[in-house]
C-alpha positions, 0 to 999 in steps of 0.5 A, spaced: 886 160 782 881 165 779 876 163 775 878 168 769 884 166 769 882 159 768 878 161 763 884 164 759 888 159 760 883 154 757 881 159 751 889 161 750 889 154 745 883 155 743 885 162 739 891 159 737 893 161 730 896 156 727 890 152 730 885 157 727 889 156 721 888 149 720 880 149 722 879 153 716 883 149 712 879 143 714 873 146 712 875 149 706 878 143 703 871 138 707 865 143 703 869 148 699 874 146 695 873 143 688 875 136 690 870 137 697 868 131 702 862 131 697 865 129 690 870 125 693 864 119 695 860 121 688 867 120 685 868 113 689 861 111 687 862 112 680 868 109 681 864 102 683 858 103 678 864 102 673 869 097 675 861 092 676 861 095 668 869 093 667 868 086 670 860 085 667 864 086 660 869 082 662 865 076 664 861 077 657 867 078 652 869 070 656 863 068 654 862 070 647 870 068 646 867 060 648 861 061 643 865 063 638 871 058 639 865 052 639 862 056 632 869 055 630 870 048 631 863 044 630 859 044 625 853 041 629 853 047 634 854 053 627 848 050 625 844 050 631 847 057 632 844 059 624 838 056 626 836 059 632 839 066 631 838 068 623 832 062 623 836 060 617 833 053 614 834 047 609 831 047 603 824 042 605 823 045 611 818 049 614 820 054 621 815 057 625 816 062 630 813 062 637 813 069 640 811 068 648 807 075 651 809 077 657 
């Protein structure tokens, strides 16, 4: 066998057009399309940065739901909660706020 012959038979699926045809799909679809190989790891990113937020709000909206259950049923902890958040006071009473500098 010839080295030319070789050689066209190696080259002959190479040149294939259906195998042309699928390359440039692949790159077309990879760095061209509007939903490129790019977007798609900017959208996963995206994706994760707002499922962290889902379950950040998630996990503050069961803590606000037990304050608000304990304000609802104990006095103690409505006034401690009225003290200590709208620095509200008894008639002969004094409140003094110490505000700490970082």
């Amino acid at each position: 066998m010839e080295a030319t012959e070789l050689g066209i038979k190696i080259m002959k699926p190479i040149f294939n057009k259906y195998l042309i045809t699928l390359v440039g799909f692949l790159v077309w679809i990879m760095f061209f399309d509007e939903n490129n190989l790019r977007q798609h790891l900017q959208n996963r990113q995206e994706l994760a940065l707002l499922e962290a937020q889902v379950n950040f709000y998630k996990q503050k909206i069961e803590a606000d739901k037990r304050k608000l259950y304990e304000l609802q049923t104990n006095d103690a902890n409505l006034e401690k909660f009225a003290r200590e958040q709208f620095l509200m006071k008894k008639a002969d009473e004094e409140i003094y706020v110490i505000v700490e500098e970082n």
